[in-house]
C-alpha positions as semicolon CSV with decimal commas, in nm:
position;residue;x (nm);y (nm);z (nm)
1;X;7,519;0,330;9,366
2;X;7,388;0,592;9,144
3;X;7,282;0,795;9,470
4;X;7,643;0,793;9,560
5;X;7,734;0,857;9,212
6;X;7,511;1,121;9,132
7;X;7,343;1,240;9,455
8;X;6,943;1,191;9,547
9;X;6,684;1,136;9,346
10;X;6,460;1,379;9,370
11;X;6,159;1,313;9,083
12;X;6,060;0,972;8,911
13;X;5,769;0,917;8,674
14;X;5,649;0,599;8,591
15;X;5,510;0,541;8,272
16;X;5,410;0,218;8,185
17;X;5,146;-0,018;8,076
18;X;5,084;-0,303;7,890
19;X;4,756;-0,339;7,775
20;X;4,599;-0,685;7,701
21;X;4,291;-0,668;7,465
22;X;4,054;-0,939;7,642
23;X;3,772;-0,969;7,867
24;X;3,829;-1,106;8,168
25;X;3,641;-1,379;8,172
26;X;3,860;-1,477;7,866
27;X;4,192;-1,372;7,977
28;X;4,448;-1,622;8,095
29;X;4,691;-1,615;8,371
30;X;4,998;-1,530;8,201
31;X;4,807;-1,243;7,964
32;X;4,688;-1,090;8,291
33;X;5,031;-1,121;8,491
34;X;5,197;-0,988;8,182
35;X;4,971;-0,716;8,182
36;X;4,925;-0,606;8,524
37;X;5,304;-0,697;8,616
38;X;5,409;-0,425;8,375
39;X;5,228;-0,082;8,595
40;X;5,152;-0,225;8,900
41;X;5,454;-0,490;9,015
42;X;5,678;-0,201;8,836
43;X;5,532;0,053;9,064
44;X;5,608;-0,104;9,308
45;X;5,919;-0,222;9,318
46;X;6,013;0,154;9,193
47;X;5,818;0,239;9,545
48;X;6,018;-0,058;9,752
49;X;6,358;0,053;9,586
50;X;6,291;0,464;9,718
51;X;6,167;0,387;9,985
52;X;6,423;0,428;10,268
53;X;6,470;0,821;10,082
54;X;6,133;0,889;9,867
55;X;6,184;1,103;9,649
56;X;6,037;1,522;9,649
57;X;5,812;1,381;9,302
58;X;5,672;1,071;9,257
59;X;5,442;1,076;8,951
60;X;5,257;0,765;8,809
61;X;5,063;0,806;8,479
62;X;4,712;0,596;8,549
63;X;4,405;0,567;8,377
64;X;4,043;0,622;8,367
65;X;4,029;0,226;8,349
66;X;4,145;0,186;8,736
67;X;3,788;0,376;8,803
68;X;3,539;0,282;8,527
69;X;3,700;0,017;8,397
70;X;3,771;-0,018;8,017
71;X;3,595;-0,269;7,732
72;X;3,829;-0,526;7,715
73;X;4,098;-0,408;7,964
74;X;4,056;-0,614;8,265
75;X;4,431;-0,624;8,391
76;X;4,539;-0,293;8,283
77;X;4,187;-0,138;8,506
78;X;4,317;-0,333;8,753
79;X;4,691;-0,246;8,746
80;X;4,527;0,110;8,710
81;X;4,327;0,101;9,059
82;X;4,658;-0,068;9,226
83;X;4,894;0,248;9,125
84;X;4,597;0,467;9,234
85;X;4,595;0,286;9,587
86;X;4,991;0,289;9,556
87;X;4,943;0,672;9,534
88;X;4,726;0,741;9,791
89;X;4,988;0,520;10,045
């Protein structure tokens, strides 16, 4: 509705992260869900929802993490290198 509303949507930035402090060979299931869920899963449901009329702008803030990974950041590198893949689609 809010294309109707409001007309198209022409820029959308996704921002964000939730980053889970563990190795992960010590993380569980849920910590890494929770954590990756929050960039990647968002990302792409954002990308899912737009997708019949992307819009002109599609920014997603990533990190450094997707590509060298990150002391204790397992599932946010890895939700990193999915929006970077996302990106590049």
């Amino acid at each position: 509705g809010i294309r109707s509303d409001y007309g198209p949507i022409r820029t959308v930035v996704h921002t964000a992260a939730a980053i889970g402090w563990n190795a992960i060979s010590q993380i569980t299931v849920e910590e890494f869900g929770h954590s990756y869920a929050a960039k990647a899963i968002g990302a792409n449901n954002l990308a899912e929802l737009l997708a019949d009329e992307p819009p002109d702008t599609f920014i997603f803030f990533s990190s450094a993490a997707g590509v060298w990974g990150g002391a204790r950041q397992g599932a946010y590198a890895a939700a990193n290198a999915h929006l970077d893949g996302l990106a590049e689609k």
